[in-house]
N, C-alpha and C positions, 0 to 999 in steps of 0.2 A: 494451369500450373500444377504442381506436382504435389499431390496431399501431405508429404513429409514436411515439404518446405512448410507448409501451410501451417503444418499443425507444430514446425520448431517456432516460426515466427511467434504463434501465437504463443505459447510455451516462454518462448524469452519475453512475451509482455508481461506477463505474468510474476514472473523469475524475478526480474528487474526490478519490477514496483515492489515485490516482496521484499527485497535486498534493500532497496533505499526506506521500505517501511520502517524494515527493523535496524537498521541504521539510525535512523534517525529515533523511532521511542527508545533506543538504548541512552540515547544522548539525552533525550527529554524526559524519561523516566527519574534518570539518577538526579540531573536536575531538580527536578520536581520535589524525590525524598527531602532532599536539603532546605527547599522553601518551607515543605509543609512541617518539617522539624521545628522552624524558626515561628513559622506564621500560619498555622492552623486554619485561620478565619481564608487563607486566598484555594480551601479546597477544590470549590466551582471553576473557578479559572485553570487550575491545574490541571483537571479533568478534562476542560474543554481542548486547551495545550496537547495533550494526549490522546484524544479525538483525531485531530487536525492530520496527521501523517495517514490516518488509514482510509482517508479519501483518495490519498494517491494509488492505494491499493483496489480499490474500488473503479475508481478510469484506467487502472491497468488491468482490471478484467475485464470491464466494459471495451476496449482497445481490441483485447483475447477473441469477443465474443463479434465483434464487426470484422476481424477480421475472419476467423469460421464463417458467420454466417453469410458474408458479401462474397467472401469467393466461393463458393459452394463446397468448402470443404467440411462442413460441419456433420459429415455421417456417414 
Protein backbone atom coordinates (compact mmCIF):
# COMPACT_ATOMS: atom_id res chain seq x y z
CA UNK A 1 0.00 0.00 0.00
CA UNK A 2 1.02 3.43 -0.60
CA UNK A 3 2.59 5.26 2.66
CA UNK A 4 0.34 8.48 1.92
CA UNK A 5 -2.78 6.42 2.06
CA UNK A 6 -1.34 4.94 5.19
CA UNK A 7 -0.49 7.75 6.93
CA UNK A 8 -4.12 9.96 5.64
CA UNK A 9 -6.06 6.87 6.97
CA UNK A 10 -4.56 7.09 10.13
CA UNK A 11 -4.59 10.82 10.38
CA UNK A 12 -8.57 10.78 9.88
CA UNK A 13 -8.56 8.33 12.92
CA UNK A 14 -7.36 10.59 14.80
CA UNK A 15 -9.17 13.78 13.33
CA UNK A 16 -12.48 12.04 13.80
CA UNK A 17 -12.31 10.92 17.41
CA UNK A 18 -10.81 14.39 18.09
CA UNK A 19 -13.90 16.14 16.38
CA UNK A 20 -16.49 13.82 18.11
CA UNK A 21 -14.29 14.30 21.43
CA UNK A 22 -14.73 17.92 21.35
CA UNK A 23 -18.19 17.75 20.19
CA UNK A 24 -19.32 16.11 22.55
CA UNK A 25 -17.40 17.90 26.19
CA UNK A 26 -18.65 21.12 24.35
CA UNK A 27 -22.16 19.65 25.10
CA UNK A 28 -21.17 17.91 28.53
CA UNK A 29 -19.06 20.78 29.78
CA UNK A 30 -21.78 23.44 29.55
CA UNK A 31 -24.16 20.81 30.84
CA UNK A 32 -22.17 20.19 33.81
CA UNK A 33 -21.65 24.38 34.68
CA UNK A 34 -25.39 24.30 35.12
CA UNK A 35 -25.60 21.13 37.53
CA UNK A 36 -22.62 22.05 39.55
CA UNK A 37 -24.29 25.80 39.96
CA UNK A 38 -27.39 24.12 41.17
CA UNK A 39 -25.94 21.10 43.16
CA UNK A 40 -22.14 21.32 44.20
CA UNK A 41 -22.24 18.06 46.14
CA UNK A 42 -22.74 15.88 42.35
CA UNK A 43 -18.82 17.32 41.53
CA UNK A 44 -17.36 13.55 41.26
CA UNK A 45 -19.96 12.40 38.93
CA UNK A 46 -19.46 15.49 36.70
CA UNK A 47 -15.97 14.78 36.52
CA UNK A 48 -16.35 11.41 35.70
CA UNK A 49 -19.19 12.62 32.74
CA UNK A 50 -16.18 14.59 31.43
CA UNK A 51 -13.75 11.81 31.45
CA UNK A 52 -16.04 9.50 29.63
CA UNK A 53 -15.55 11.23 25.78
CA UNK A 54 -11.79 11.11 26.00
CA UNK A 55 -11.76 7.42 25.81
CA UNK A 56 -12.99 7.82 22.38
CA UNK A 57 -10.05 9.78 21.86
CA UNK A 58 -7.74 7.36 23.16
CA UNK A 59 -9.14 4.19 20.67
CA UNK A 60 -8.91 6.59 18.05
CA UNK A 61 -5.15 6.79 18.54
CA UNK A 62 -4.88 3.28 19.55
CA UNK A 63 -7.03 2.64 15.71
CA UNK A 64 -3.87 5.50 14.47
CA UNK A 65 -1.24 3.31 15.83
CA UNK A 66 -2.55 -0.36 14.49
CA UNK A 67 -2.94 0.90 11.58
CA UNK A 68 1.04 2.48 11.25
CA UNK A 69 2.28 -0.27 12.83
CA UNK A 70 0.34 -3.52 10.97
CA UNK A 71 0.96 -2.23 7.63
CA UNK A 72 4.47 -1.28 7.87
CA UNK A 73 3.96 2.05 7.42
CA UNK A 74 5.19 3.46 10.63
CA UNK A 75 8.74 4.92 9.57
Amino acid sequence: MDAGLIAIGAAIAVGLAALGTGFAQARIGAAAAGVLAERPELLGQVILLIAIPETILILGFATSAMILLLSGGGG
